[in-house]
ZAMARGU-4260 file (C-alpha; in steps of 0.2 Angstrom, whole numbers, plus 5000, padded with zeros to 4 digits):
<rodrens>
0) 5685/5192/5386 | 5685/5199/5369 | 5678/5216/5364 | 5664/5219/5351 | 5675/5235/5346
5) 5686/5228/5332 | 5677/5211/5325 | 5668/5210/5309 | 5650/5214/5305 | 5651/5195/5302
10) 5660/5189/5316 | 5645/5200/5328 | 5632/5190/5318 | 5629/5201/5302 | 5620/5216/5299
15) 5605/5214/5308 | 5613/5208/5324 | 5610/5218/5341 | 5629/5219/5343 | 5632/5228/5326
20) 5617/5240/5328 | 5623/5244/5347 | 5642/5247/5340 | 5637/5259/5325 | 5627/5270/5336
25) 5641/5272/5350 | 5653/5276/5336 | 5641/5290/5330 | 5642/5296/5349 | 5661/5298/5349
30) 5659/5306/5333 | 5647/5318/5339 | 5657/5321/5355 | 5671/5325/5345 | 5663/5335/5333
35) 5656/5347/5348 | 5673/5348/5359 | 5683/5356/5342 | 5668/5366/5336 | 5670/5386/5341
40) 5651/5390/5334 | 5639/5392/5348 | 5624/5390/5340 | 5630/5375/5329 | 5639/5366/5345
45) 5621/5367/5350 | 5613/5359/5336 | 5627/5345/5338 | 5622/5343/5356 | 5604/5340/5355
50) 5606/5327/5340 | 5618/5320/5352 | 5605/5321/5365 | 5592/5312/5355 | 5604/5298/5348
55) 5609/5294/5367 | 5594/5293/5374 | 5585/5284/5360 | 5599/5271/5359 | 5599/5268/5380
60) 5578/5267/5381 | 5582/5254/5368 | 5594/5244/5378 | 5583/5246/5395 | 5567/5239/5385
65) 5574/5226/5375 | 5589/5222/5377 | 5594/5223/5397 | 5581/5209/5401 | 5589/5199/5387
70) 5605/5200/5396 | 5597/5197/5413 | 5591/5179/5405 | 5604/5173/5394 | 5620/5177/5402
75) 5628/5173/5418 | 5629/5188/5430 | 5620/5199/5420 | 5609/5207/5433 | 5626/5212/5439
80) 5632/5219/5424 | 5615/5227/5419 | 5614/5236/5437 | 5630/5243/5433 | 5624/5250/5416
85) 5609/5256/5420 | 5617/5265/5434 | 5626/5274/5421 | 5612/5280/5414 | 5606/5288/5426
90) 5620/5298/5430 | 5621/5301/5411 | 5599/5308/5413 | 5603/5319/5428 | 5617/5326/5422
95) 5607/5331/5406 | 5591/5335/5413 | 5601/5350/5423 | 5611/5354/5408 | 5595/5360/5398
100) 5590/5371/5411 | 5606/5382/5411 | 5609/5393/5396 | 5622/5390/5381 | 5639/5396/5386
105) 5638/5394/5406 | 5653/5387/5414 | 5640/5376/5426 | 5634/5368/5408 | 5649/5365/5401
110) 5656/5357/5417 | 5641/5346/5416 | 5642/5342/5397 | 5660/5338/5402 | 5656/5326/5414
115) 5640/5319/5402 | 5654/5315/5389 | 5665/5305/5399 | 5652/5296/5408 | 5646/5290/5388
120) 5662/5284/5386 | 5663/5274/5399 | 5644/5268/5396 | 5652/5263/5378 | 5666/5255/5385
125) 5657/5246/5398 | 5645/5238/5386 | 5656/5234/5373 | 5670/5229/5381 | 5662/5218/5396
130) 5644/5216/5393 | 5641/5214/5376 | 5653/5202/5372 | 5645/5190/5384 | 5628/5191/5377
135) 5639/5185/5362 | 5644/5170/5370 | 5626/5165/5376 | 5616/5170/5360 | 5616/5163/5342
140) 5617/5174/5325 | 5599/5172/5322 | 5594/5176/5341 | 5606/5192/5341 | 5598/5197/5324
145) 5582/5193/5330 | 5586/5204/5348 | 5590/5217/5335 | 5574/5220/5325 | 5564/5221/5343
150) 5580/5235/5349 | 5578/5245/5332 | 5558/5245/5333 | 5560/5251/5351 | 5574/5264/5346
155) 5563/5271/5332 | 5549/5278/5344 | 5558/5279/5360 | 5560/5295/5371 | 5574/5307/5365
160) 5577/5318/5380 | 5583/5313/5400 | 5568/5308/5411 | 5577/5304/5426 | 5562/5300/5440
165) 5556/5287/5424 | 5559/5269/5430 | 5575/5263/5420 | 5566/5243/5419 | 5551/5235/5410
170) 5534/5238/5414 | 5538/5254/5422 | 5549/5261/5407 | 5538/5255/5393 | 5522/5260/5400
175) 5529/5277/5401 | 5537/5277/5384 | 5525/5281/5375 | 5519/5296/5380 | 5537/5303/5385
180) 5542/5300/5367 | 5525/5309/5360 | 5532/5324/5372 | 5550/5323/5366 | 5550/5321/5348
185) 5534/5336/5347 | 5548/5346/5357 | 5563/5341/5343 | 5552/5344/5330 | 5546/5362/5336
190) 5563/5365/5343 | 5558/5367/5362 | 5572/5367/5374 | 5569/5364/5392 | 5567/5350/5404
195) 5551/5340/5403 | 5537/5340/5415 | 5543/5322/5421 | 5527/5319/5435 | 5512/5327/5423
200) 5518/5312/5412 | 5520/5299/5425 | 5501/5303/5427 | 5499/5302/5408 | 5509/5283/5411
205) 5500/5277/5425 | 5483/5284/5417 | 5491/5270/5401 | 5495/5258/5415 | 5477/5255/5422
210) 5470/5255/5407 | 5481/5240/5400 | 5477/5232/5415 | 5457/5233/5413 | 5461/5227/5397
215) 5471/5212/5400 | 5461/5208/5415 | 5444/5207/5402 | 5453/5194/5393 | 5456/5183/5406
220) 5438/5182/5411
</rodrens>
């Protein structure tokens, strides 16, 4: 199986496509990761961090929402290979969430962000190396640049922090992205550091939840 690492924007079915979006962001990752691991100023090692923080999880909300399911339909094994990602990801919002409640400079943080790293390598690799290249095989240009407009929409207004008791699968994820992303990106905006209050906004979701529910079921009668 081919990777998506080295082929053209053409070959991965042009600018728009899923598979080109997907491979500039993890490229931005490395380059943040790298920027952070040969940086000496604290305070600006922490700026990098948190723009790494809010490119990760953006990116992986994006992938659960949109593109995952996509996967699970089109390709053979994919709830396999999905599992496996998603899996990922959840050590990759655990490890974070504990992260931002230890302070700049402790060796318990760094060990985390240390392990964080390497697991968003192997997240990178996993997907383009294995995953991504089979949704290649099973979708045209037009359907992966079509996949990609819905993953960049998603990306734009997703969550920007870990939320690790947040189901990582449709409904349950989008229901509850809405106001986890409100939270985050009024946090990023004011600078607020700290974890999120994860089950005052699961209320918040399931609050969203039963509305929609109400309101499909009124349609249907």
């Amino acid at each position: 199986m081919r990777t998506i690492k080295d082929q053209s924007v053409l070959q991965l079915g042009g600018h728009g496509s899923v598979l080109v979006r997907q491979r500039r962001e993890h490229v931005q990752m490395d380059e943040l990761m790298n920027r952070y691991r040969a940086m000496g100023d604290t305070r600006r090692r922490e700026q990098i961090l948190r723009q790494l923080v809010q490119l990760v999880f953006s990116h992986a909300f994006a992938e659960e929402s949109v593109l995952w399911p996509a996967v699970r339909r089109s390709v053979p094994g994919g709830e396999e290979l999905t599992a496996r990602v998603e899996e990922e990801h959840q050590e990759i919002n655990g490890l974070v969430a504990d992260m931002e409640r230890l302070s700049p400079g402790d060796p318990e943080r760094e060990d985390k962000v240390r392990r964080a790293f390497d697991l968003i390598w192997q997240d990178i690799r996993d997907e383009e190396d294995l995953l991504l290249p089979r949704l290649q095989d099973a979708m045209d240009d037009a359907r992966l640049r079509g996949l990609g407009t819905a993953w960049e929409a998603v990306r734009r207004t997703a969550p920007t922090h870990p939320h690790p008791v947040i189901p990582r699968r449709p409904p349950g994820n989008a229901l509850l992205g809405v106001p986890l992303s409100l939270y985050d990106r009024a946090r990023d905006a004011f600078g607020v550091n700290g974890p999120a209050p994860d089950r005052a906004l699961i209320g918040v979701g399931a609050a969203l939840a039963a509305v929609t529910a109400v309101v499909v079921l009124r349609k249907r009668l």
